[in-house]
C-alpha positions as a printed Julia matrix, in Angstrom:
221×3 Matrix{Float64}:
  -7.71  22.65  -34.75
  -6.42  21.35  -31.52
  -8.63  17.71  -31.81
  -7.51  17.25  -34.98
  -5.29  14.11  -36.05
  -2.56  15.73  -37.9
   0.38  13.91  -39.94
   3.22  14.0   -36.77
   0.32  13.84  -33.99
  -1.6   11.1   -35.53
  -3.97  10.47  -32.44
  -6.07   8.41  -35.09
  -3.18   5.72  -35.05
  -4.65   2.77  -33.22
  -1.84   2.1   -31.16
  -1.84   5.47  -30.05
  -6.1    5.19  -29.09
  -5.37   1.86  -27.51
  -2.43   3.36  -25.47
  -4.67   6.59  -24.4
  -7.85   3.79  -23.52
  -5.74   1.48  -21.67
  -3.77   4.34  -19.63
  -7.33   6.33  -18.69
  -9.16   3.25  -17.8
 -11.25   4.74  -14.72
 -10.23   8.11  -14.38
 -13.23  10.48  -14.33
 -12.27  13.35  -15.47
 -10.4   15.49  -18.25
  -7.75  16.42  -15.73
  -7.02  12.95  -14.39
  -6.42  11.56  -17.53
  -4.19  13.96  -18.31
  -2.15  13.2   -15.08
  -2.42   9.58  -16.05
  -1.16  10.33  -19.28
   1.59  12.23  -18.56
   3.18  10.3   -16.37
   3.4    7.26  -18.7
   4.19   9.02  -21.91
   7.07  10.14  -19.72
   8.02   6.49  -18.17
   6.83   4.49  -21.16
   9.5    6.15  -23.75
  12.76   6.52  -22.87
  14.63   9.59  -23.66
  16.85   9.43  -26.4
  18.45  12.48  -28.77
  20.06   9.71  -30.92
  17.84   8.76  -33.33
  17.75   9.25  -37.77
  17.0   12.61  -38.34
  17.1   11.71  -41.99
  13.73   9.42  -41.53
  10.86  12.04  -40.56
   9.1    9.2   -38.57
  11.13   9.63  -35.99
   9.09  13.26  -34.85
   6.04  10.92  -35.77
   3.98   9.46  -32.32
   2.65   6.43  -33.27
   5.67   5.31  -34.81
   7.86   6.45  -31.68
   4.99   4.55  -29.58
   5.56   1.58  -31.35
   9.0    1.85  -31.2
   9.7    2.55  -27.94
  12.2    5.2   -27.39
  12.0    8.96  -28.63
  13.39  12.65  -28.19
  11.47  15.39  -27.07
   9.44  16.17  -30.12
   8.14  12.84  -30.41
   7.27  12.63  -26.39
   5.54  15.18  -26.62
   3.63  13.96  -29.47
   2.84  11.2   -28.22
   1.06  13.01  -25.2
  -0.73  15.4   -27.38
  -1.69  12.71  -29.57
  -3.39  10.88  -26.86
  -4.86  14.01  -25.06
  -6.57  14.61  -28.47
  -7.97  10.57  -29.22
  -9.48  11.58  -25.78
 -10.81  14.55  -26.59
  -8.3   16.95  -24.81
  -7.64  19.93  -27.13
  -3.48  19.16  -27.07
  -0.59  21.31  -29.43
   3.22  21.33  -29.2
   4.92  24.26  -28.03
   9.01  25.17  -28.65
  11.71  26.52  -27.03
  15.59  27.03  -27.86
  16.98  25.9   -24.24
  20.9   26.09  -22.55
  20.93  22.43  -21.2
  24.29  22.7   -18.51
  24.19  18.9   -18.04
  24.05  17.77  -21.24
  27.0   14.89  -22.49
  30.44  15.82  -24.55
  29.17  13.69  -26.72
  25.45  15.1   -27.44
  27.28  18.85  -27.63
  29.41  17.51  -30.55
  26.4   15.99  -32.39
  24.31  18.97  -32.26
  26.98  21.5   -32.7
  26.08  23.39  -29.44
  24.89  23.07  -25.72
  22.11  25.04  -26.57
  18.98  22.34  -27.92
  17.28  24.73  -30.34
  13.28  23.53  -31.16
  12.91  21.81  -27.37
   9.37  20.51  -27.6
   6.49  20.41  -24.73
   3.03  19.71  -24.75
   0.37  21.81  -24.22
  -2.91  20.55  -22.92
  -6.27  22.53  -22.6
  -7.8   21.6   -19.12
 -10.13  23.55  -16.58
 -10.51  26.12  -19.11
  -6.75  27.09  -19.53
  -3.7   25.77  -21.61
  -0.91  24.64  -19.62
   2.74  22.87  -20.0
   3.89  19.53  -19.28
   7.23  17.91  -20.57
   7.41  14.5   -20.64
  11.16  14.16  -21.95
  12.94  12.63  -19.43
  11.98   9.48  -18.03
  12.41   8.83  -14.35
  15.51   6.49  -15.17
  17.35   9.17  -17.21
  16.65  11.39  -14.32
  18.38   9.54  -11.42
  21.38   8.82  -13.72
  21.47  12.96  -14.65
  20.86  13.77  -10.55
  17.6   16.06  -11.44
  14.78  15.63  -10.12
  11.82  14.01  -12.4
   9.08  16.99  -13.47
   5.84  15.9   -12.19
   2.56  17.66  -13.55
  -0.34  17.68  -11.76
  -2.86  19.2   -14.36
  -3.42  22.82  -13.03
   0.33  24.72  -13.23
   2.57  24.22  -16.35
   5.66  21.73  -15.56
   8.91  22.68  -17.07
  12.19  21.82  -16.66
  14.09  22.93  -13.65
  16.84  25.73  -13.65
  19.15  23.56  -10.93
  20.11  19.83  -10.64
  18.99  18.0    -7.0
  22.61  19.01   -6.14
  22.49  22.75   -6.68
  24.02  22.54  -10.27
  22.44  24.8   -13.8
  19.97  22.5   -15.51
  18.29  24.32  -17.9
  17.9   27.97  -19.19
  15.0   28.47  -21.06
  16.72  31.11  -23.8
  13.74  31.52  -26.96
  10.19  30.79  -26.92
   9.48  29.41  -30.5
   5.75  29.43  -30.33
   3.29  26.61  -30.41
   1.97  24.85  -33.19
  -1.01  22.6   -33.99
   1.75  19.85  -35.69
   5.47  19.89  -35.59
   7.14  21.89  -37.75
   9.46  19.49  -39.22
  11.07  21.73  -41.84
  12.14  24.79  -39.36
  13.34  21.89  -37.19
  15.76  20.41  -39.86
  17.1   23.67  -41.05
  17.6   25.03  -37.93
  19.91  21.28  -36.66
  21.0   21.19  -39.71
  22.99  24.98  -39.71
  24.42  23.72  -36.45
  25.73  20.2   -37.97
  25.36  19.74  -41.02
  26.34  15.96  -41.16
  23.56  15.29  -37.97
  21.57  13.0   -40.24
  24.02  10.23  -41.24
  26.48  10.58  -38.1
  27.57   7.99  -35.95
  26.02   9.31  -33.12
  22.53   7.85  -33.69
  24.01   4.3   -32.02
  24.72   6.66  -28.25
  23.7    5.95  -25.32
  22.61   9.2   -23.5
  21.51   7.69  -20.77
  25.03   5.76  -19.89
  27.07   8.72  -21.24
  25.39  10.83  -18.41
  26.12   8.4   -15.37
  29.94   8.08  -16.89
  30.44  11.51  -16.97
  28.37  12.64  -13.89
  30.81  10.03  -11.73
  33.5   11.28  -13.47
  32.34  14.88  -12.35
  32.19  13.52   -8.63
  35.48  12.45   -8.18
C-alpha cells in the first residue's frame, strides 16, 4: 500500500523519479537517502499557503515539483513520492495545529490561526515509521526567526513549540491520522467551513514569506 503510486503521490511521475535519482546519487543506504531527500524536498520548494485551492493539482507532487513552490500537503508529497520511486514505504500523516507566528494576512484567508489538515511525511526506515516535515524551507525560516527542522532518519522531526527567541511556534492540537494518499475531499470541506470564499480569493497572489519579515520587524520595534 505504502509503494504504491497513488493519484496525489504520483512517485511514477518522471520528474518526480528523476528528482529522487539525481538527489540519492551515492548514498548507500535506505536511511541516507531519506536524509538526502528530506533536506531538498524541504530547500527545493518554497513554502507557500497561497496557492488555487480550486485546482486539485496543487496537493498533487509532481505537479508542485514542476512548479516549484507548494504548501504543506504537497511537500510532503513530494517526499513521500520520492521515498516510494525508491522503494521507501512513505504515507502522509495530519494534524490540526495552533501556528502563533503565522501572518494577519494568512489568519484572514483561512478563517483561523489554527491550520486544520497540517501534512507530514511518514517514512518507514530501520524497521519503524517516523516523521519528517519538510514545510518550511530554510529561507522562510530565518525570515520567521525559527529554527529550520532537521531530520536525521531515526527520531520523528516536527515542528517546534518555541521560536529561536523564546516565542509559541506551534501547538500540535488534533492528530488526523495518516493516510496512504491525501484526502483531498475532508481537506476542502474542512477549509472550506472556515472560509468559504478560500478558493477564488485574492490571497492566492501573497507573499508569506515577505509578510512574515514585515510583520516580525514590525514586532521588534
Amino acid at each position: 500500500m505504502y509503494l504504491q503510486p497513488t493519484p496525489y503521490i504520483d512517485s511514477d511521475a518522471d520528474n518526480i523519479i528523476a528528482y529522487a535519482k539525481e538527489i540519492t546519487a551515492g548514498k548507500d543506504s535506505d536511511l541516507e537517502r531519506a536524509v538526502a531527500l528530506y533536506e531538498r524536498v524541504r530547500d527545493d520548494i518554497p513554502y507557500t499557503p497561497y496557492v488555487d485551492y480550486s485546482n486539485p493539482d496543487v496537493f498533487k507532487a509532481s505537479w508542485t515539483l514542476a512548479r516549484g513552490v507548494g504548501f504543506c500537503i504537497p511537500k510532503a508529497a513530494i517526499l513521500a513520492a520520492c521515498a516510494r520511486s525508491l522503494g521507501i514505504p512513505a504515507r502522509l500523516g495530519f494534524a490540526d495545529v495552533k501556528n502563533h507566528i503565522t501572518t494577519e494576512r494568512l489568519k484572514k484567508f483561512i478563517g483561523s490561526d489554527i491550520m486544520p489538515w497540517h501534512a507530514y511525511t511518514e517514512l518507514f526506515l530501520e524497521r519503524k515509521w517516523v516523521k519528517a516535515t519538510p514545510a518550511f524551507n530554510i529561507e522562510l525560516c530565518e525570515k520567521f526567526k525559527i529554527k529550520p527542522l532537521e531530520f536525521n532518519g531515526r527520531e520523528d522531526s516536527i515542528f517546534h513549540p518555541f521560536t529561536e527567541d523564546g516565542e509559541k511556534h506551534m501547538e500540535y492540537l488534533r492528530d488526523r491520522g495518516h493516510y496512504a494518499d491525501v484526502p483531498i475531499k475532508p481537506i476542502m470541506d474542512t477549509l472550506l467551513s472556515l472560509n468559504p470564499d478560500i478558493k477564488i480569493s485574492d490571497f492566492v497572489k501573497g507573499d508569506f514569506a515577505k509578510e512574515g519579515e514585515i510583520e516580525g520587524r514590525s514586532h521588534s520595534i
